[in-house]
C-alpha positions in Angstrom: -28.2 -18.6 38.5 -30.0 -19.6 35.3 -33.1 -20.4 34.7 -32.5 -24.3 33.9 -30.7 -24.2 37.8 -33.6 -22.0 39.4 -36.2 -24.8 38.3 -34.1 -28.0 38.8 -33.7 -26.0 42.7 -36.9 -25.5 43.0 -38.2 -29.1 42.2 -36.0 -30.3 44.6 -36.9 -28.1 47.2 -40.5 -28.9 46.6 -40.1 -32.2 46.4 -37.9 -31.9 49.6 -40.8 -30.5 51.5 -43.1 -33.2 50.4 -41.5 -35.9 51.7 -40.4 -34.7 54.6 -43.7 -32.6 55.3 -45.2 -36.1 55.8 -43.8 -36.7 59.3 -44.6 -33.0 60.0 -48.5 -33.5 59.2 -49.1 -36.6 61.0 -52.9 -37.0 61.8 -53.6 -34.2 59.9 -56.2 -34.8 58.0 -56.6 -33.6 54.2 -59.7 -33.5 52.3 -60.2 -32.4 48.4 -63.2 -30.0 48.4 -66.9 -31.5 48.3 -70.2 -30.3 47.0 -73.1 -30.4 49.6 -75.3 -33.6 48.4 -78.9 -33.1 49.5 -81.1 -35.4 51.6 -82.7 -38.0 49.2 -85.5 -38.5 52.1 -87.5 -35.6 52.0 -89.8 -36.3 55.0 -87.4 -34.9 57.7 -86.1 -31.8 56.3 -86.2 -27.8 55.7 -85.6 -25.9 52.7 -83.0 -22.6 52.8 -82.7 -20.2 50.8 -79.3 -18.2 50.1 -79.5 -14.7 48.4 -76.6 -13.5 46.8 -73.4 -15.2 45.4 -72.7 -18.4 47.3 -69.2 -19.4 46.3 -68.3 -19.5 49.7 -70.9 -21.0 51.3 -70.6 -24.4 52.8 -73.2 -26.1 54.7 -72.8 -28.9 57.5 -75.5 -31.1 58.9 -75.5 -31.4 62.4 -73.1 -34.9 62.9 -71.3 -33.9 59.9 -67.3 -33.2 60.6 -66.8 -30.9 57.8 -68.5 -27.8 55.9 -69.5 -28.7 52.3 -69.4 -26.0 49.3 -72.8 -25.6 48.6 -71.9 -24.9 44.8 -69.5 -27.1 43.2 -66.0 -25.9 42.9 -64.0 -27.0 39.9 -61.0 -26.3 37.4 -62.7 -23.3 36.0 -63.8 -22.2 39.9 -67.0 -22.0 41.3 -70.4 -22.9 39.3 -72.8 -20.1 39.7 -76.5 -20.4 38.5 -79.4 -20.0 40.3 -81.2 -23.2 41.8 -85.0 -22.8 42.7 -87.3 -25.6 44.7 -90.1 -24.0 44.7 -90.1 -21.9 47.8 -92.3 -19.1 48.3 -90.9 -15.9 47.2 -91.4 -12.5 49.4 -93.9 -10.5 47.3 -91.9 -7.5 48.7 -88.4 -8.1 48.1 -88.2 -8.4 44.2 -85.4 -7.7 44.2 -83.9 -10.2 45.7 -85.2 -12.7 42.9 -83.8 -10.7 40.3 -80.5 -11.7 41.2 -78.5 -15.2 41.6 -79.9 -16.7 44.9 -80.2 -20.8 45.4 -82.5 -22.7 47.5 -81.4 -26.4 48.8 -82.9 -28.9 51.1 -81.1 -29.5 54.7 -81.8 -32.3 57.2 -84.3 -30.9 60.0 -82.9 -30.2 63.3 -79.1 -28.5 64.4 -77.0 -27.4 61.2 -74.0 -25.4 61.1 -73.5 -22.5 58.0 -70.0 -20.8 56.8 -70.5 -18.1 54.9 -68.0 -16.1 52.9 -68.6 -12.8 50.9 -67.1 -12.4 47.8 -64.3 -9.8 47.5 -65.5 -6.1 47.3 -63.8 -3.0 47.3 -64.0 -2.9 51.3 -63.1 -6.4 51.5 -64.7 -9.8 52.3 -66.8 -11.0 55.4 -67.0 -14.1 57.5 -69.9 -16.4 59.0 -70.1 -19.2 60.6 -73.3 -19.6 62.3 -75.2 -22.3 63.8 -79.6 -22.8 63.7 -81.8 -25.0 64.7 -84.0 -25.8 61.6 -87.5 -27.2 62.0 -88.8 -30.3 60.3 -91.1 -28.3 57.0 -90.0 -24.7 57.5 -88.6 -23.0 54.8 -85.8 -20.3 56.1 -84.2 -17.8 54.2 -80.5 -16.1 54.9 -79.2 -13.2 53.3 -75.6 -12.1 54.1 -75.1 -8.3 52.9 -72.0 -7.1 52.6 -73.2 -3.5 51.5 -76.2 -2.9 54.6 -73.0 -1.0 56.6 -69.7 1.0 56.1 -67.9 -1.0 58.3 -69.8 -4.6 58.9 -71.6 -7.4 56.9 -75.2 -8.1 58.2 -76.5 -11.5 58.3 -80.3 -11.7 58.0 -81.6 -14.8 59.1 -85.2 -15.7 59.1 -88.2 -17.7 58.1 -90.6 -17.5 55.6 -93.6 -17.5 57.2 -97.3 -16.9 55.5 -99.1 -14.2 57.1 -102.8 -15.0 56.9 -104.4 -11.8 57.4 -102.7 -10.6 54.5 -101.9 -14.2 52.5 -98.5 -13.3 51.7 -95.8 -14.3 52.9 -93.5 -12.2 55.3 -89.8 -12.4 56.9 -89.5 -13.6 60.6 -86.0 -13.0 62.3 -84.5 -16.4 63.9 -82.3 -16.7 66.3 -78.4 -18.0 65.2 -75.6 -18.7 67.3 -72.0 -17.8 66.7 -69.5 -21.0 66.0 -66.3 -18.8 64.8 -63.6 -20.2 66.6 -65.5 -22.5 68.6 -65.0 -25.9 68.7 -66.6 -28.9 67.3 -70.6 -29.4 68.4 
């Protein structure tokens, strides 16, 4: 076959499965990708903090029917660059600030979290996580894909100030596990 026949076949069959594929994905519903948009109102809300790359993060208020990309997603791929609002930083993990991390405000109450590690020589990992975020908090989440061999850890906490000391420390929160589960 030539290569003048392999294309002409191949827009057909594309075309083909466009039309028809309409009848197939009845009800199904398509979306392009979106970019989380921010609460304008500030009074009923938390601030989050994501260390690390965040190209696959998407974040989705409780109420909301899908995950937005936290970072926006275009031609070129994902926009990387570190966003600060001011949140306390943890006087001892430097290190953390060194690198890219981004800090976004989220409407107070139930929210839902996907998280997606970049590619790494042992592969990528997977989180979709649910907390319940209190009205003024600030919360900080940190998905590692190097703490293990064999698993990603999620570390999910608020910042809290520690007034003996006046600095401000790490306290784990709980999160629940929405993988596979339904809608709320």
């Amino acid at each position: 076959m030539s290569f003048k026949k392999f294309k002409l076949t191949l827009v057909i069959c594309i075309l083909a499965s466009l039309i028809s594929g309409c009848s197939l994905l009845k009800g199904f519903k398509v979306r392009q990708p979106t970019t989380y948009k921010e609460p304008t109102v500030l009074s009923d809300v938390s601030r989050v903090r994501f260390i690390g790359n965040v190209t696959g993060t998407g974040v989705r208020p409780f109420g909301s029917e899908y995950y937005d990309g936290l970072v926006y997603h275009g031609v070129w791929g994902h926009y990387n660059s570190t966003k600060d609002i001011g949140m306390p930083k943890i006087s001892y993990r430097k290190s953390d600030y060194e690198g890219y991390y981004y800090e976004v405000y989220v409407k107070s109450g139930r929210a839902r979290f996907l998280i997606k590690t970049d590619a790494t020589l042992m592969g990528t990992c997977m989180a979709m996580f649910e907390v319940k975020l209190e009205a003024g908090k600030d919360y900080e989440f940190n998905y590692d894909p190097h703490a293990s061999r064999d698993s990603c850890i999620l570390h999910a906490n608020e910042i809290v100030k520690d007034e003996k000391m006046g600095a401000y420390t790490l306290k784990k929160i709980e999160t629940k596990d929405v993988y596979g589960k339904g809608d709320w």
